[in-house]
C-alpha positions in Angstrom: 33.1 87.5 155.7 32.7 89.8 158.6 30.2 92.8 158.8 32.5 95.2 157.3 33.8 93.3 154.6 29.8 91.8 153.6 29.0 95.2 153.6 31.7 96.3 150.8 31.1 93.2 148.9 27.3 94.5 149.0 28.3 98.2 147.8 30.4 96.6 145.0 27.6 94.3 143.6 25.4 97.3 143.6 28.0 99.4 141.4 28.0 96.0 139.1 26.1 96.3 135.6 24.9 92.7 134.8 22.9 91.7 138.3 21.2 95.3 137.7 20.2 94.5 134.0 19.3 91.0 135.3 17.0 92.5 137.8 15.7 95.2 135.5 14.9 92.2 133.1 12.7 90.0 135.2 10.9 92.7 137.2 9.8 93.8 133.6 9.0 90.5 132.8 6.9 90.3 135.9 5.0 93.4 135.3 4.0 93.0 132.1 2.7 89.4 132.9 0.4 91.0 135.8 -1.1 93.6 133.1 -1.5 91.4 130.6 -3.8 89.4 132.0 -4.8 92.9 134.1 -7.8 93.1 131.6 -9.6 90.0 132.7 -8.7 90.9 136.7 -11.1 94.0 137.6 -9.1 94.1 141.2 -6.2 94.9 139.2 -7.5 98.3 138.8 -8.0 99.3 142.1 -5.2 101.7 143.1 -3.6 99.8 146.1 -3.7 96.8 144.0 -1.6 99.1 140.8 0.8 100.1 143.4 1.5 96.7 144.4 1.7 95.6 140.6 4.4 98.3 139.7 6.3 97.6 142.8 6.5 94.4 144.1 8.2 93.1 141.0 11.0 94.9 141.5 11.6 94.4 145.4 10.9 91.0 144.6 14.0 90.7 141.7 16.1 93.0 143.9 15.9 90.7 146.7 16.8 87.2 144.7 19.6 89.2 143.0 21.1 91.2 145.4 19.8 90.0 148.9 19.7 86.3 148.5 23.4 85.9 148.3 24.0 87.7 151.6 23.5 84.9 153.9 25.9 82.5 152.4 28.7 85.2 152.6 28.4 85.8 156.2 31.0 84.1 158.0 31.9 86.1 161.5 35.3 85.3 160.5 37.7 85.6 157.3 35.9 82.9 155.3 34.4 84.3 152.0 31.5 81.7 152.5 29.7 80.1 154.7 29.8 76.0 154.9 26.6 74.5 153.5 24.5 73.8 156.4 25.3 77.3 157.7 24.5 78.7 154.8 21.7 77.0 154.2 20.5 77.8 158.2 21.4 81.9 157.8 19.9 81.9 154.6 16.4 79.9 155.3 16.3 82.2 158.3 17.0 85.1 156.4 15.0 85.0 153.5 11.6 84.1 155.6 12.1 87.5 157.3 12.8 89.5 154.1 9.2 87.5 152.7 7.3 88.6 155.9 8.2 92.3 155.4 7.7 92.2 151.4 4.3 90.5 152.0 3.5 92.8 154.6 4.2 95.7 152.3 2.1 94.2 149.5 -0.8 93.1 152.2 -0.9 97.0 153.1 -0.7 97.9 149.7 -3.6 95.6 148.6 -6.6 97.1 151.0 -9.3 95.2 148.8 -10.1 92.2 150.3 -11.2 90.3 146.4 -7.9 91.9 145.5 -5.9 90.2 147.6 -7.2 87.1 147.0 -6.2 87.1 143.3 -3.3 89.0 143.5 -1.9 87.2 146.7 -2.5 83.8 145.6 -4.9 82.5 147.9 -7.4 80.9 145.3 -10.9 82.2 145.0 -13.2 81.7 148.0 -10.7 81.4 150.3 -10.9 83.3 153.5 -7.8 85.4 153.3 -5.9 86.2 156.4 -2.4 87.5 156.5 -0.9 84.0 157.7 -2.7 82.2 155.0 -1.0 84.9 152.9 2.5 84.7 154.4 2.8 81.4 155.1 1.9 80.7 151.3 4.7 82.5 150.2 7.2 81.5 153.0 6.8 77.9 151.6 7.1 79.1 148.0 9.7 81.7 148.1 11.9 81.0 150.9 14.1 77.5 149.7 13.9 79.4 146.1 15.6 82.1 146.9 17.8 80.3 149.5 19.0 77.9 146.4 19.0 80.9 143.9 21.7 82.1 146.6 23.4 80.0 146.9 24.3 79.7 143.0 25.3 83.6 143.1 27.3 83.6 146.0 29.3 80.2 144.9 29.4 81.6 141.4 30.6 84.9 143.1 32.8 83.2 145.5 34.8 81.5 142.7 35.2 84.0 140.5 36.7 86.2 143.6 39.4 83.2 144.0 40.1 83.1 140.3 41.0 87.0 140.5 42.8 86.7 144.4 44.7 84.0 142.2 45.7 85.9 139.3 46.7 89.0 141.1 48.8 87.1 143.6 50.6 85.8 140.1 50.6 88.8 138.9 51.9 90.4 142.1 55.0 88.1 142.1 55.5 88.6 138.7 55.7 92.7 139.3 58.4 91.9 142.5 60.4 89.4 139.9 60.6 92.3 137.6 61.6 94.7 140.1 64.3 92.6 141.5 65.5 92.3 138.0 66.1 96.0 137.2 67.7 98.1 140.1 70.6 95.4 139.8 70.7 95.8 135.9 70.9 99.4 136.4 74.0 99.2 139.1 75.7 96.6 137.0 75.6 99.0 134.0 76.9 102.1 135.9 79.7 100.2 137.2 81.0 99.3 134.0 80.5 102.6 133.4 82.3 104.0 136.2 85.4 101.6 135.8 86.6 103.2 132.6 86.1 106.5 134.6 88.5 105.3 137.3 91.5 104.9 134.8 90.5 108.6 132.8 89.7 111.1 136.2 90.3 109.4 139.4 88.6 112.2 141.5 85.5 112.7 139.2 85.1 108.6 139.6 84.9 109.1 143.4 82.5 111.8 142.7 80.4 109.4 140.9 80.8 106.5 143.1 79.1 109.0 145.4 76.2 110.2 143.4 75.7 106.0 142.0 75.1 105.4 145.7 72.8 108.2 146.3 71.3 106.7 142.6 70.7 103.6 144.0 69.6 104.3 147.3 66.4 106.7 144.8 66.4 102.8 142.6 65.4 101.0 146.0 63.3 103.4 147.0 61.2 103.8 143.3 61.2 100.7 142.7 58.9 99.3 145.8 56.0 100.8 144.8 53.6 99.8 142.3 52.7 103.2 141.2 55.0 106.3 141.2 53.8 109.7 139.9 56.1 110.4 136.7 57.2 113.5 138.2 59.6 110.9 140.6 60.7 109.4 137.4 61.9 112.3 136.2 63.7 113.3 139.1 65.9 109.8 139.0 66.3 110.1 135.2 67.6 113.2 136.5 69.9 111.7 138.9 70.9 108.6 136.6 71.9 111.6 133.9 74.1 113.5 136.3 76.2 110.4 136.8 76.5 109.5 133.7 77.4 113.3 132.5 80.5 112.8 135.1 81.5 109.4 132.5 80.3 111.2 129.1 81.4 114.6 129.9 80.4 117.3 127.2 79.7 114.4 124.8 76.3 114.0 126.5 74.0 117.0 125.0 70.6 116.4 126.9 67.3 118.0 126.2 64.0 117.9 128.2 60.1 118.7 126.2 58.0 117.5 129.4 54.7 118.6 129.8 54.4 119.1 134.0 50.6 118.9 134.2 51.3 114.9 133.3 53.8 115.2 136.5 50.9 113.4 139.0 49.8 110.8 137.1 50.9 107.6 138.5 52.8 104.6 136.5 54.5 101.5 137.0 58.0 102.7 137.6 61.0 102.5 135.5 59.4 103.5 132.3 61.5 105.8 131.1 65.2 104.9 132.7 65.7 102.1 130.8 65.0 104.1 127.4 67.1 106.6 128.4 69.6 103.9 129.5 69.4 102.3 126.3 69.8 105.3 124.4 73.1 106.2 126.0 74.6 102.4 126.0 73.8 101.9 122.9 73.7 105.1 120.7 75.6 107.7 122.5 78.5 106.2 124.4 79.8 103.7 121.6 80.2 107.0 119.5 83.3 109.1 119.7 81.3 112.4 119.6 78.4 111.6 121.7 75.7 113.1 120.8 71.9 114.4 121.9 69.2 113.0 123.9 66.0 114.3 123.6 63.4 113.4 126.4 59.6 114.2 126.0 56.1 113.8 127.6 53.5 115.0 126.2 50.0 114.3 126.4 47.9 112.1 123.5 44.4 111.8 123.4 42.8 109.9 126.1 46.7 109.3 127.1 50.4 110.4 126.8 53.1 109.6 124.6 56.5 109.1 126.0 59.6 109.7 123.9 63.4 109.4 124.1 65.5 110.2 120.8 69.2 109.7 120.7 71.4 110.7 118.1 75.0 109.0 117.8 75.5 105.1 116.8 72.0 103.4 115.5 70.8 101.0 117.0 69.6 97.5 116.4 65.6 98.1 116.1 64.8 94.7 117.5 62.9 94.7 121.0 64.2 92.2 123.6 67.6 92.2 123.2 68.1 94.0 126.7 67.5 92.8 130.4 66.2 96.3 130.4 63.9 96.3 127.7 62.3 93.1 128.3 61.7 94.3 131.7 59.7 97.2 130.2 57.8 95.4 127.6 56.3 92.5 130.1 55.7 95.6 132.6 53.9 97.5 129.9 51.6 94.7 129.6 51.2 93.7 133.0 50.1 97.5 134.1 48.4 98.3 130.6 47.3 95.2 128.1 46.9 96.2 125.2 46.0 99.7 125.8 50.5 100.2 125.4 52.5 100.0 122.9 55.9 100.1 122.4 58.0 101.0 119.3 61.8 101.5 118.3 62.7 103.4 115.2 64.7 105.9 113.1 63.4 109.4 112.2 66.7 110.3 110.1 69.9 110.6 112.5 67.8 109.9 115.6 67.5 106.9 116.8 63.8 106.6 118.7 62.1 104.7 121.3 58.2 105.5 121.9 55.6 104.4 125.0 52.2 105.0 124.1 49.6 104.8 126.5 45.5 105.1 125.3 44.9 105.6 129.0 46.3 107.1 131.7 44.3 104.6 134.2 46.1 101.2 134.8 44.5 97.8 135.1 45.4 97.6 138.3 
């Protein structure tokens, strides 16, 4: 890793849970061990030598679980870790400096000379001297906490491929997706279209006009990840006004849309291919047309998404459709389980329903 990079990696591991709890767990550990046998160590209660018991625990923890790992991800370059003898160099080096400024802390700390022979480990007796002192702990703590790093970062570093892996699949499996759909949708309207061309030749030029400015908005939609749902309203908008051209006054449309929901961003295509499913397969098989009713409305923690069509039932089986499909493996890409999809009948009205729990997507 470079600097910038190490430096969000280190930003992100701080926001993490577990290495905190970790840390929290063995500095406890640590302290209670020093005053538990505090009552048989009068230098225990002198106050520099308290300071040092409550603190140097925790730097101590914090520094295995958080700094340790730092010198094996420094790379100068786009690595995410260094090679083993690097590694092991950077981090040698490293963690003997971060042990000469925690043991000079604790040395200042620790005024009382008895004190710091007890507390510091130098045996009773002993003369102690600061190098005694560091170079102690240098040969104790610095190939521990270069080894403990090394676990962290190459646990860390595979679990980072593992999820640079899966997101690449899933990635591809989003651009798969969207390469399937804006041609489903053109392929659809064409068919559409040619039984125009016999009926009204002029309003089929018309709507060879608006299905191009239709699919130029599909493109466009469809290369992002993320659109705000107020953008797919507008091209439900746009896909409606072409097919009101075909369907004339047979199509009866009705929006219930809640606009404060308009910013919050989706996987695109959500509700075009309900709509487009509604009028396939309820509305234009059936002489009279009919209604279709489109509303958003807000659910709890998420929304609910609903398109009702009135006209020919149709077959409640999801899957039958490129369309559908499309949505149901998008749904759980963007959501998991936190989606849900349902087709139904509430008397005449035939009814396709997107549920979200949560307005935030997994990625």
């Amino acid at each position: 890793m470079r600097l910038d990079p190490l430096h969000r990696h280190f930003r992100a591991r701080l926001r993490k849970r577990t290495p905190w709890i970790i840390v929290l767990i063995f500095a406890v550990l640590f302290t209670v061990v020093q005053f538990v046998l505090g009552p048989f160590s009068p230098q225990i209660h002198h106050p520099g030598a308290l300071a040092n018991a409550l603190l140097m625990p925790f730097l101590i923890s914090f520094s295995y679980g958080f700094l340790s790992p730092l010198p094996w991800r420094w790379t100068g370059d786009d690595r995410g870790r260094a090679s083993f003898l690097r590694g092991i160099l950077q981090a040698l080096l490293s963690n003997t400096l971060l042990i000469v400024l925690l043991v000079s802390l604790s040395w200042f700390l620790v005024g009382h000379n008895a004190a710091k022979a007890e507390i510091m480990g130098t045996g009773a007796g002993r003369p102690v001297t600061f190098l005694r002192v560091l170079g102690l702990q240098a040969f104790l703590g610095a190939p521990m906490m270069t080894i403990i790093g090394a676990i962290i970062s190459f646990g860390e570093t595979t679990a980072e491929e593992k999820e640079a892996a899966e997101a690449r699949l899933e990635e591809a499996q989003w651009i798969l997706l969207r390469g399937q759909l804006s041609p489903h949708v053109l392929f659809n309207s064409l068919n559409g279209l040619a039984e125009l061309v016999r009926q009204d030749p002029e309003a089929a030029e018309q709507a060879i006009l608006d299905l191009s400015e239709l699919y130029r908005a599909l493109l466009r939609h469809g290369d992002r990840m993320r659109a705000p749902l107020a953008d797919e309203r507008r091209l439900v908008e746009r896909y409606l006004a072409v097919e009101t051209l075909r369907l004339g006054t047979r199509l009866r449309v009705s929006w219930e849309w809640d606009g404060a929901l308009d910013p919050v961003a989706a996987p695109p295509f959500l509700l075009q291919p309900l709509v487009e499913n509604a009028l396939k397969h309820g509305l234009a098989p059936h002489l009279e047309g009919g209604e279709l009713a489109i509303s958003l409305r807000r659910q709890g923690e998420g929304l609910c998404l609903r398109v009702a069509n009135t006209g020919r039932p149709m077959a409640l089986v999801l899957g039958n459709g490129v369309g559908l499909r499309n949505l149901e493996a998008r749904l759980r890409l963007a959501y998991g389980p936190a989606a849900s999809f349902h087709l139904g009948t509430e008397g005449p009205w035939s009814v396709a329903t997107i549920r979200l729990m949560t307005l935030e997507t997994r990625r």
